[in-house]
C-alpha positions, -999 to +999 in steps of 0.1 A: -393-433-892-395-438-853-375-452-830-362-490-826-373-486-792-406-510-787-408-498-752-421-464-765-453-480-781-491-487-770-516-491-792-557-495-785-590-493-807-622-497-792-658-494-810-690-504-794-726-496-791-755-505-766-782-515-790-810-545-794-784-570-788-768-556-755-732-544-755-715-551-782-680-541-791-644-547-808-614-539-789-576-547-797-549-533-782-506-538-791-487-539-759-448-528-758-436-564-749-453-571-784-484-588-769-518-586-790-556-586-773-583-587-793-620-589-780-651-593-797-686-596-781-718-601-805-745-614-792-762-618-825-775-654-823-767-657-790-726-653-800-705-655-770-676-630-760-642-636-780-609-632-761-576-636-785-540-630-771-508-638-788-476-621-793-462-600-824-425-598-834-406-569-837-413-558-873-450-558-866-446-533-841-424-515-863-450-516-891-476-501-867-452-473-860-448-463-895-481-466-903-487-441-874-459-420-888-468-415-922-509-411-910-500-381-888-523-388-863-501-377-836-504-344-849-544-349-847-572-341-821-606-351-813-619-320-825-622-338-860-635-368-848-673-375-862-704-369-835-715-402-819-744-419-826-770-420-796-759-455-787-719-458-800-687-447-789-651-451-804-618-451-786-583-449-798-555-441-776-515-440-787-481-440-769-453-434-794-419-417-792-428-399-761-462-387-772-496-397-762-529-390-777-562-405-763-590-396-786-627-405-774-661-400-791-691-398-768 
């Protein structure tokens, strides 16, 4: 299990195209001070851009890390990762216990 230490953490996912509805995308992203952004733009029907922000205790944080842990995804590298699409891209980048991974498909 990792460390208690919350400062140690980031977490963000990204996944969005360019397609017949412009840029689309999800993002979220877990902050160390335990502050959640979320994003969501669809402009299906003329949807509007979705910003969410709100803060996570402690044990949520915690739950990501072990989550993390038992995945092994710090041990991982993009090599893996599936090929793009012509038009999408994927993001996910990771702080935790002194290790970073940023993993992009193009």
């Amino acid at each position: 299990m990792s460390g208690n230490n919350v400062n140690d953490f980031y977490l963000r996912y990204y996944v969005g195209h360019k397609g017949k509805f412009g840029h689309e995308f999800l993002e979220f992203e877990f902050r160390p001070d335990g502050k959640m952004r979320y994003a969501n733009n669809s402009q299906y029907k003329n949807d509007t851009l979705i910003r969410k922000e709100a803060y996570v205790g402690k044990i949520v944080i915690e739950e990501l890390k072990r989550i993390i842990d038992d995945s092994e995804i710090m041990q991982e590298d993009d090599a893996t990762w599936p090929e793009p699409d012509r038009i999408g891209r994927q993001e996910l980048e990771i702080l935790h216990n002194d290790e970073h991974i940023s993993f992009t498909t193009r």
